[in-house]
Structures are given as C-alpha cells and as structure tokens.
N, C-alpha and C positions, 0 to 999 in steps of 0.2 A: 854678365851684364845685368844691371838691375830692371826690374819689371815695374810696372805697376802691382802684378802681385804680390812681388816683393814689398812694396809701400804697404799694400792692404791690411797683408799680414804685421807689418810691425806698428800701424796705427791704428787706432780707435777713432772714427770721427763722432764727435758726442752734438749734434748730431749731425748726420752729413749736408753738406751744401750746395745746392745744385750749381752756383755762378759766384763763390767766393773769390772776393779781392785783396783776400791778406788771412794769411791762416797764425795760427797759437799754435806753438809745437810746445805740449806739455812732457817734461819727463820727469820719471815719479821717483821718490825716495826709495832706498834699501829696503827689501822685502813690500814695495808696494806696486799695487798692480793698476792699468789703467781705470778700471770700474768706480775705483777712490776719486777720483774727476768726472766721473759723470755728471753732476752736477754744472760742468763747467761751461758746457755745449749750451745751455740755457742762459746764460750769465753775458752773452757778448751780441751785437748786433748782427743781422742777419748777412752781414756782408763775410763776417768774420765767420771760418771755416774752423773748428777746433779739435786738433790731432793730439792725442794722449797716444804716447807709445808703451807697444804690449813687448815687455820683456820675456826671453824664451823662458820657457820653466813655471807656467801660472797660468792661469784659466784656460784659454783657447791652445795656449801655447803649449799646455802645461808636458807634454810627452815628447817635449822639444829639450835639449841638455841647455842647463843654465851656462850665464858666459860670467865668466871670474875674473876679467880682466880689462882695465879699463879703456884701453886702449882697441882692444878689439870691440868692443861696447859699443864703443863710439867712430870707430869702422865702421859697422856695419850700421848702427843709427845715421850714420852721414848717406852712406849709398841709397838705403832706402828714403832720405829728404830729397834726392839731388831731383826725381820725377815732378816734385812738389814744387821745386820752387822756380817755377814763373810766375810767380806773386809774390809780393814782401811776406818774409818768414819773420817771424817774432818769438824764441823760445825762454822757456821759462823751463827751471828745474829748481827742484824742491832738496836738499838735504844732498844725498849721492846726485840727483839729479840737476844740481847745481854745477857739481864737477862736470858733470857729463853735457852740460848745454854751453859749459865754457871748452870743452874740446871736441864739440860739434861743432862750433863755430869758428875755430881756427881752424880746422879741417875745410869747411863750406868755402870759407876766405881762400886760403892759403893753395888747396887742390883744386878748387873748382871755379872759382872768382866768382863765388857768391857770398856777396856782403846782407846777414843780416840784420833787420831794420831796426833790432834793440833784443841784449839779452839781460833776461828777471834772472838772479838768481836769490836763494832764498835756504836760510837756516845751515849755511854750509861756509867754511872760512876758504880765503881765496888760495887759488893754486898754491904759490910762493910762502904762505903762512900752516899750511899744514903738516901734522906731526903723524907717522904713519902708529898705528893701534892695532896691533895682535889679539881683538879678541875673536877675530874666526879662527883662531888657532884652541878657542879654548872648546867647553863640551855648550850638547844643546843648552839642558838649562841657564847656559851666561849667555848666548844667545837670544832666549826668550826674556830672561832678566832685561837686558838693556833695551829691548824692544817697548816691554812693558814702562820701564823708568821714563821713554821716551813719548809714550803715550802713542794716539792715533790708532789703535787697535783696541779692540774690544778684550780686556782683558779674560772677559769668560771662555771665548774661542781660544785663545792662548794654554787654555787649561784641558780642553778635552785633546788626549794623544789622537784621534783622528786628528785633528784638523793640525795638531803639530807635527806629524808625519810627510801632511800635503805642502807644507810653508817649509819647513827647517831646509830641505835643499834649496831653496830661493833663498831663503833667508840668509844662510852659508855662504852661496855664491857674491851675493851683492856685501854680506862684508867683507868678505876678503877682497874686491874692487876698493870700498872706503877704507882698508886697513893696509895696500899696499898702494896706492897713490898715492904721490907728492914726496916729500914737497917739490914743488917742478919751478922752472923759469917763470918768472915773469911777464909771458909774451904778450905786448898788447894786443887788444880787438880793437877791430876797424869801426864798433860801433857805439852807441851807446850804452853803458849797462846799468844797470836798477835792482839795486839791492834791499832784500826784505828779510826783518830780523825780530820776532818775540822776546822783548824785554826780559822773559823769564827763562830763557832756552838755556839748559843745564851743560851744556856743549860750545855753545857759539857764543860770547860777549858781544856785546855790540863795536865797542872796539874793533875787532877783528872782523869784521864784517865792513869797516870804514878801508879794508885795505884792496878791495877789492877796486879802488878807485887808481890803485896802481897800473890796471888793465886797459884802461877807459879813458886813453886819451881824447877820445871824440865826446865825454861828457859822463857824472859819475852823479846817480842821486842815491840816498839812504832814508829809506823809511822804515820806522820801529811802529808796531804794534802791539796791544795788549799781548801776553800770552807766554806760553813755553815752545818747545822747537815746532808740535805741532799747531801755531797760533794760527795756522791757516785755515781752520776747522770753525774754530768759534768764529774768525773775522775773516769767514767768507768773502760777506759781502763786500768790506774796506777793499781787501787784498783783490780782487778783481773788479772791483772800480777804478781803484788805482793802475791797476796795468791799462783797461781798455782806456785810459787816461791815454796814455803811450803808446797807441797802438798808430800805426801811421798813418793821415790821412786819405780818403780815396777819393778821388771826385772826378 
C-alpha cells in the first residue's frame, strides 16, 4: 500500500505548502535530477504546491537501484501521486519526462479515476511518433557525448571521472527507458495537453511536437520558444508563466 512516505520520498516539494489547492507534478529529463527545478517552487503562487519527482539512483536516492523501464517508472510514479491527489494535479515532463507524465496520466485516468487538470509536455515527440534509439547500448563516452550535444549540464562536471562515475549509472538507466519506449498507441487523455518546444532542438521538429494533438481530444495548444531541447533554462520565465497560465482555477 502506498504511504505518504512513499510520496515523500519520490517528491521534492520546492517549496513545501502548508494548504495547497492544486499542486505541479514536475518530471525531470534522462539523467536529471529534481534539484534542476528548484527554482521552480519560487515561480508559482502560493496556492500552488510544486512536486519535482526524485528518481531512484541520484542524490537522496542515490544507493537506491535505478529503474530502466518505462512502464515500471511510471508505476511506481502513479502509486506514489495517488496520496496527493485530492487537489487538481497538473503534470509537466521535460524530454523523457514528457513520456513519462503522458503514461502517468493514463494510468491516474484509467486505474484510479483520476483525471488530471492539464498535462505540459515538453521537448519529447508523442507516444505514436516515436522511433526507439540504441544508444544505451553503446559505451560511456557516447553517452556523455549526447548528453553534452544536448546541453543542460555543465559541460566541465561531465569531464571530471568523479562525477561521471556518480551520473553514468542514472544516466544508462534513463536511456535505455527513451531507447526502448514506443512507439505505442495512440490512446487519448481525458485532459487538456500543452505542448512546449525550442525552435532549435537538435532532436524534436516542431512538427512532431504538433502530433501530440492526436492525444488531446479535450483540447491541444503548441507553443515554441527561443532555444535548443534545453530552452527551458534561458526562457525560464516565459515557460512557467505560460503554464501557471493553465493552471486551474481556485476560489
């Protein structure tokens, strides 16, 4: 049965809420950790409760076995929401975390009849459109390679073997999730979804980011901004004005 410790442990609240009315459930890209959104807990009105989830295998978690598999991923990211939501849930996923907030929400729907209130997804092509990529089959350095091409990471940490020691097994785990998912059915969401995409992202067209409207029968927007996959760094601020745009009423 799940706990609230269970939630504890797999959220970050940035920062916590005493009497939140509608929470953000952030999940983070391939090899990133919730501390990447700290910033985020600052950014939304005091009503808004905001959950970045901690992936096994990385900071607190870090002597916990990473999970490789998307579907168990997103198992056990469902079980620990299910506590959380007697309030409108709102998730938002970045890159992998895009997949992973579109099959927490069929799951939320589908097992538990919880419809969430709108999901972001961001830098990642939809279920149906994706092509599966063997490169966690290759060695660390193409690993760190694509990480680097991809930006979001301080390229100097990338270079000292300490710290590629401490990441490459996360970093392993979470590609081989984006390297054997999809391409999957097209099963719609119950909700609205909103899609966010950098002009210059070496991975994602814009294009294919418009098919995610295939999901979204209940309503489908597409917004482009400045940037590469990780545009959500420089256009902070757009990129989280824009959601708490959509975040749902309280009064």
């Amino acid at each position: 049965m799940t706990t609230g410790l269970d939630s504890n442990r797999w959220f970050r609240r940035y920062p916590a809420t005493a009497a939140p009315r509608r929470r953000l459930v952030v999940l983070p890209h391939a090899g990133g950790s919730a501390s990447f959104y700290h910033a985020w807990g600052r950014a939304f009105d005091g009503e808004t409760e905001v959950l970045v989830a901690a992936y096994p295998g990385r900071q607190e978690r870090f002597a916990e076995p990473c999970i490789d598999r998307m579907d168990v991923l997103a198992d056990e990211v469902t079980a620990a929401l299910l506590p959380l939501a007697g309030i409108p849930l709102t998730l938002f996923g970045h890159s992998m975390g895009a997949s992973l907030a579109y099959e927490v929400a069929l799951r939320l729907e589908a097992r538990h009849a919880v419809r969430p209130a709108a999901v972001h997804v961001s830098s990642r092509r939809a279920p149906h459109r994706l092509t599966q990529r063997n490169l966690y089959l290759a060695g660390d350095a193409a690993l760190l390679d694509e990480v680097r091409m991809l930006g979001g990471t301080a390229t100097a940490l990338l270079d000292d073997p300490d710290v590629q020691e401490l990441v490459l097994p996360a970093l392993r785990a979470d590609f081989t999730i984006v390297g054997t998912y999809g391409p999957r059915s097209a099963v719609p969401l119950g909700c609205p979804v909103h899609a966010w995409i950098g002009d210059a992202d070496p991975n994602t067209p814009v294009r294919e980011m418009e098919a995610w409207g295939d999901v979204a029968p209940r309503g489908f927007q597409l917004r482009v901004l400045p940037g590469g996959h990780f545009y959500l760094v420089e256009q902070h601020d757009a990129l989280v004005r824009g959601i708490a745009e959509q975040l749902v009423p309280v009064g």
